[in-house]
C-alpha positions in Angstrom: -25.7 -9.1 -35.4 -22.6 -11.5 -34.6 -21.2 -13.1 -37.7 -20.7 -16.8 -36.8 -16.8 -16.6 -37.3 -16.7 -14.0 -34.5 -19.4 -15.8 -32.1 -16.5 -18.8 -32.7 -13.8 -16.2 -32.2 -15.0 -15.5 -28.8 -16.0 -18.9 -27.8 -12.1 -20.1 -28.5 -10.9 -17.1 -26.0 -13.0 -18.2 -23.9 -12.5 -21.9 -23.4 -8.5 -21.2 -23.6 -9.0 -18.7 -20.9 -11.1 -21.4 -19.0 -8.3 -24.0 -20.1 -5.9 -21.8 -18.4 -7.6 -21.5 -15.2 -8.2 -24.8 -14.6 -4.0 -25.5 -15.7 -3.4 -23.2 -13.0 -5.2 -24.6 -10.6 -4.5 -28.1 -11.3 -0.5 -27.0 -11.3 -1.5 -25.5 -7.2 -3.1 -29.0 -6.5 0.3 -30.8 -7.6 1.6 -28.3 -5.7 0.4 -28.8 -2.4 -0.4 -32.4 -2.4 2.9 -33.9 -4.4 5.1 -32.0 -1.8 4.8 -28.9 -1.5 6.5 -27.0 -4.4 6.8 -23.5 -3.6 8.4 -22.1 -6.7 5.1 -23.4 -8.6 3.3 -21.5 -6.3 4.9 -18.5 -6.3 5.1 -19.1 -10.4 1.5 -19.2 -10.8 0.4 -16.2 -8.3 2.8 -13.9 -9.0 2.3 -14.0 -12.9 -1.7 -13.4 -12.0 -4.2 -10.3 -11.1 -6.3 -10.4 -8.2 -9.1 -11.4 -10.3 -7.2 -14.3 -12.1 -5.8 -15.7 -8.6 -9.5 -16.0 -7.5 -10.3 -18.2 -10.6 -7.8 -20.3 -10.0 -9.0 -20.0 -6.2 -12.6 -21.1 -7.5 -11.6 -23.7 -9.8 -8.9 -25.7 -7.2 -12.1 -25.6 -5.0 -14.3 -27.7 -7.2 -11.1 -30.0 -8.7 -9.8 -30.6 -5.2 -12.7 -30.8 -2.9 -11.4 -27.9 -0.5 -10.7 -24.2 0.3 -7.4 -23.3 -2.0 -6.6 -20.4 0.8 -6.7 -23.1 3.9 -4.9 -25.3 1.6 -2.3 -22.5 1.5 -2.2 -21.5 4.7 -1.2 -25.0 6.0 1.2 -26.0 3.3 3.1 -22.3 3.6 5.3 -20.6 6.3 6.9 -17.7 7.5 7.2 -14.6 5.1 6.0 -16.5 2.3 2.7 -17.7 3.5 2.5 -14.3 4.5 3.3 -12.8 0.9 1.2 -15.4 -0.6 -2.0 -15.3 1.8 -2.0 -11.3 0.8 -1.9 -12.3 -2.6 -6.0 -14.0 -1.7 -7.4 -10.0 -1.0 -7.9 -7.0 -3.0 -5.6 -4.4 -2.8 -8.9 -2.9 -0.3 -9.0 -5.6 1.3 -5.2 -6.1 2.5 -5.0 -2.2 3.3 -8.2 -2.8 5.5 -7.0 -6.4 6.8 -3.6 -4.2 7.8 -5.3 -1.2 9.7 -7.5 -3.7 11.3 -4.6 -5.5 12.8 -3.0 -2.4 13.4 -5.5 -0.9 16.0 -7.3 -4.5 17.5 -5.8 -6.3 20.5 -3.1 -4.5 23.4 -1.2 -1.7 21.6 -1.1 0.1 18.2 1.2 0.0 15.3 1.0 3.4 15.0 4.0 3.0 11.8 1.1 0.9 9.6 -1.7 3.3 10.8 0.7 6.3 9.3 1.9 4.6 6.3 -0.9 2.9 4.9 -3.9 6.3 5.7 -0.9 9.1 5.0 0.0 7.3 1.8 -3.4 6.0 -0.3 -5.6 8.6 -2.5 -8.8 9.5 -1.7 -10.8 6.6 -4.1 -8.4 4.0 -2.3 -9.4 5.8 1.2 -13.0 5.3 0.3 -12.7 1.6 -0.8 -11.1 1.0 2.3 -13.5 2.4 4.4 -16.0 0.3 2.6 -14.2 -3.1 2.5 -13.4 -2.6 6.2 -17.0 -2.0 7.2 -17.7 -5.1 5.2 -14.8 -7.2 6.6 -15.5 -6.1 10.0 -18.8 -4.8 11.0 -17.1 -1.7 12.1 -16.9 2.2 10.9 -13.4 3.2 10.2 -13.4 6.3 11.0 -14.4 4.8 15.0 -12.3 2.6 15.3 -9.3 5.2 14.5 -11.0 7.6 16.7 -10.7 5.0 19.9 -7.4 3.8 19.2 -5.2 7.1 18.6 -5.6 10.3 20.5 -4.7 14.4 20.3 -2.9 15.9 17.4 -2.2 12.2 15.9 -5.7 11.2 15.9 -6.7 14.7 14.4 -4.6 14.1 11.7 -5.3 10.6 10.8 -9.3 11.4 11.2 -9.1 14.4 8.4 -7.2 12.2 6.1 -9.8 9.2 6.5 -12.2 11.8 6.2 -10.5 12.3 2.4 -10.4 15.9 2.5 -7.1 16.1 0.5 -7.7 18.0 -2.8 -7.2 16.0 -6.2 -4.3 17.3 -8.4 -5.0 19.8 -10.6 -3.4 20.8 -14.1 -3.7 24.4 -12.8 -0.7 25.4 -10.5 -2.3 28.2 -8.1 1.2 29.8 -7.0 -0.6 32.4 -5.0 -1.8 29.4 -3.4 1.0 27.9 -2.8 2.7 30.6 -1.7 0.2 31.4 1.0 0.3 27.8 2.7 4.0 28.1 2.7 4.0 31.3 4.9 1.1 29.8 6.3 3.1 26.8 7.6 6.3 29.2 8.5 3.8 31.3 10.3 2.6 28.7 12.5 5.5 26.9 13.3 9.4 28.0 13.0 8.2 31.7 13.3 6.2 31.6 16.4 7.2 30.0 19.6 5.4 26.7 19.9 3.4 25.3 17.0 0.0 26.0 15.9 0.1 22.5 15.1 -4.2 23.0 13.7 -2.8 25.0 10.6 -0.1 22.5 9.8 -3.0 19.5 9.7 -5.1 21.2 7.6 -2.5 22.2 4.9 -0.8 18.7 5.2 -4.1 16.9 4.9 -6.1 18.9 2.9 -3.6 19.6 0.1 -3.2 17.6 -2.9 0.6 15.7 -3.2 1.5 17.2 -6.2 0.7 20.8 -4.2 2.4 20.1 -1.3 5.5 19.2 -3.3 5.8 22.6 -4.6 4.8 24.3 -1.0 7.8 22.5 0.4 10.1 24.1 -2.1 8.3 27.3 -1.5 8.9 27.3 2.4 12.6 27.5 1.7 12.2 30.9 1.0 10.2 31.9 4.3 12.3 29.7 6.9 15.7 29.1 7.7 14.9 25.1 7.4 13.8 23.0 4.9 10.7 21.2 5.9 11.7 17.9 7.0 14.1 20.2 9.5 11.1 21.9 10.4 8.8 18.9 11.1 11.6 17.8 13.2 12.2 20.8 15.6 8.2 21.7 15.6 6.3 18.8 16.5 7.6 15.0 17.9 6.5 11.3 18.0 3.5 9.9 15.7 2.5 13.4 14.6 5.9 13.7 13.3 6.3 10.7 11.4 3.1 11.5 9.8 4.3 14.8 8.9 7.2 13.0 7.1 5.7 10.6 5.3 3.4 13.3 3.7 6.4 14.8 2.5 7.6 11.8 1.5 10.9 12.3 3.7 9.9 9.4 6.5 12.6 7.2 6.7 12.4 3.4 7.6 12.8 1.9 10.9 15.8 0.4 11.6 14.8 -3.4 12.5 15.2 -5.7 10.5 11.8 -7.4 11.5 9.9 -4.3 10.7 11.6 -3.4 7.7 10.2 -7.1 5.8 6.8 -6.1 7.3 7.0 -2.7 5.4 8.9 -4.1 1.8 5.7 -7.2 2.0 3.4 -4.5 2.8 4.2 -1.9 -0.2 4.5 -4.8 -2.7 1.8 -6.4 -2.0 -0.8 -3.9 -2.1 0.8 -2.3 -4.8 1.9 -5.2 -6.7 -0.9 -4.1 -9.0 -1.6 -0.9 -8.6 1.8 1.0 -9.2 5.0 -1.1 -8.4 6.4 -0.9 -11.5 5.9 3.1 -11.0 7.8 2.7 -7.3 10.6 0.3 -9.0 11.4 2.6 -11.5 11.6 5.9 -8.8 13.4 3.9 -6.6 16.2 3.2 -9.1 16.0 7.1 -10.2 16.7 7.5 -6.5 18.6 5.3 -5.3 20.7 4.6 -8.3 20.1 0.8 -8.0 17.3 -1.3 -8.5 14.2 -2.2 -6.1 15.2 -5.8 -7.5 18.7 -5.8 -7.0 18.3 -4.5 -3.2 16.1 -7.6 -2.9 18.6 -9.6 -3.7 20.6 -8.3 -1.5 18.9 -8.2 1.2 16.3 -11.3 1.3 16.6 -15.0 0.3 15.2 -18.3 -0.4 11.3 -18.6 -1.1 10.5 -15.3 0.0 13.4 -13.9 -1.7 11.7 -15.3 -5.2 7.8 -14.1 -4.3 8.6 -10.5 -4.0 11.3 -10.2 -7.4 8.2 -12.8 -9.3 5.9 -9.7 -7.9 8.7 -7.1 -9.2 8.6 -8.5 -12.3 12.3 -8.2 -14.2 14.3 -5.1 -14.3 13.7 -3.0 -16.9 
């Protein structure tokens, strides 16, 4: 049985977490109709989950008569609007808004297809495939199927298909060691590149695995792997390759390098950025805030380091 004092206990939390909402939202309203003050936006988003942002979402509806993400959308611009409207959808939902834009219409973005499927775990490759037959009305796995073809497709289909092992606590070194001579085997020893062997190891191998196959294959070949991946296969198939080894570099325009920094942050913003910002410091010596800086400004300059959260 509830004592009294802890029935009143919980009722406080819960009318200051309803009092909180309901600040939030009314701060948005003054926020898009007084003006538009984008720092309040970005102020109250930012410092919110998913599930917070749709309270406040739900609660400027019924104070202000109208859809808080239409409201958005028409008060907003440029990067910002487009940082902010990702900020309305799951962390499923954005990956599976993404890979739908990716294949639909003339053309693919074949660099969003590779990222976003070579990059996410099996559970987030599942939820995906979920949300997007929700969002859509469409299987995944067909959609990728008609909009990629030969090697490439084959490779993106087994990693929808989550195949790729979960990490284990138990490092299987004779394992290891055979998919390393394995992938030597099939590619820098051979003319040509039995490029069926290097899809199944690269898609059906846990990350943590793969990391210590790669330093393995040193001892078999002559070339490192990302040296390998280059002279063995080309194009899409080869920036898939990279990216599972977590060697793909960026592209160089400026235009689709703030497509890929809103893209990460977003959908990771609460999932593990504050993982990436402390690896990308280890790396790079310098922080993930202090390269925004750096290299952004204004409004959509403040959204992403307000999503970064300070430096630690």
């Amino acid at each position: 049985m509830w004592s009294k004092f802890a029935l009143l206990a919980i009722i406080v939390k819960i009318q200051a977490i309803l009092f909180r909402i309901h600040f939030y939202a009314f701060s948005v309203v003054c926020a898009l109709t007084l003006g538009v003050d984008e720092q309040t936006i970005i102020d109250v988003l930012t410092q919110r989950t998913y599930s917070q942002r749709r309270d406040v979402a739900f609660a400027y509806e019924r104070r202000a008569k109208k859809d808080m993400i239409s409201a958005l959308k028409g008060a907003l611009s440029g990067s910002l609007e487009t940082v902010i409207l990702g900020l309305m959808k799951s962390t499923a939902q954005y990956d599976a808004s993404e890979i739908r834009g990716s294949i639909k219409g003339l053309g693919t973005d074949e660099e969003t297809l590779i990222e976003l499927l070579c990059s996410r775990s099996n559970d987030e490759l599942l939820e995906i495939k979920k949300v997007y037959k929700e969002l859509f009305k469409k299987d995944l796995e067909k959609d990728v199927a008609g909009d990629t073809s030969g090697n490439f497709a084959k490779l993106l289909l087994a990693l929808v298909q989550t195949k790729r092992a979960e990490p284990s606590s138990i490092v299987d070194y004779e394992k290891i060691d055979e998919d390393a001579r394995a992938l030597y085997d099939a590619g820098v020893k051979i003319k040509g590149t039995d490029v069926a062997t290097w899809i199944s190891i690269m898609s059906e191998r846990s990350v943590p695995h793969l990391q210590k196959v790669f330093q393995r294959y040193k001892s078999y070949s002559p070339y490192d792997m990302q040296e390998s991946i280059q002279k063995e296969v080309k194009g899409d198939l080869q920036k898939s390759f990279l990216l599972s080894a977590d060697l793909c570099s960026s592209p160089q325009s400026k235009g689709a390098k703030e497509k890929i920094v809103t893209r990460i942050i977003v959908s990771r913003c609460e999932v593990d950025l504050k993982k990436i910002c402390s690896e990308y410091k280890a790396n790079f010596g310098q922080s993930l805030q202090n390269t925004i800086i750096e290299h952004t400004k204004g409004d959509y300059q403040k959204v992403l380091l307000g999503l970064c959260g300070p430096e630690v």
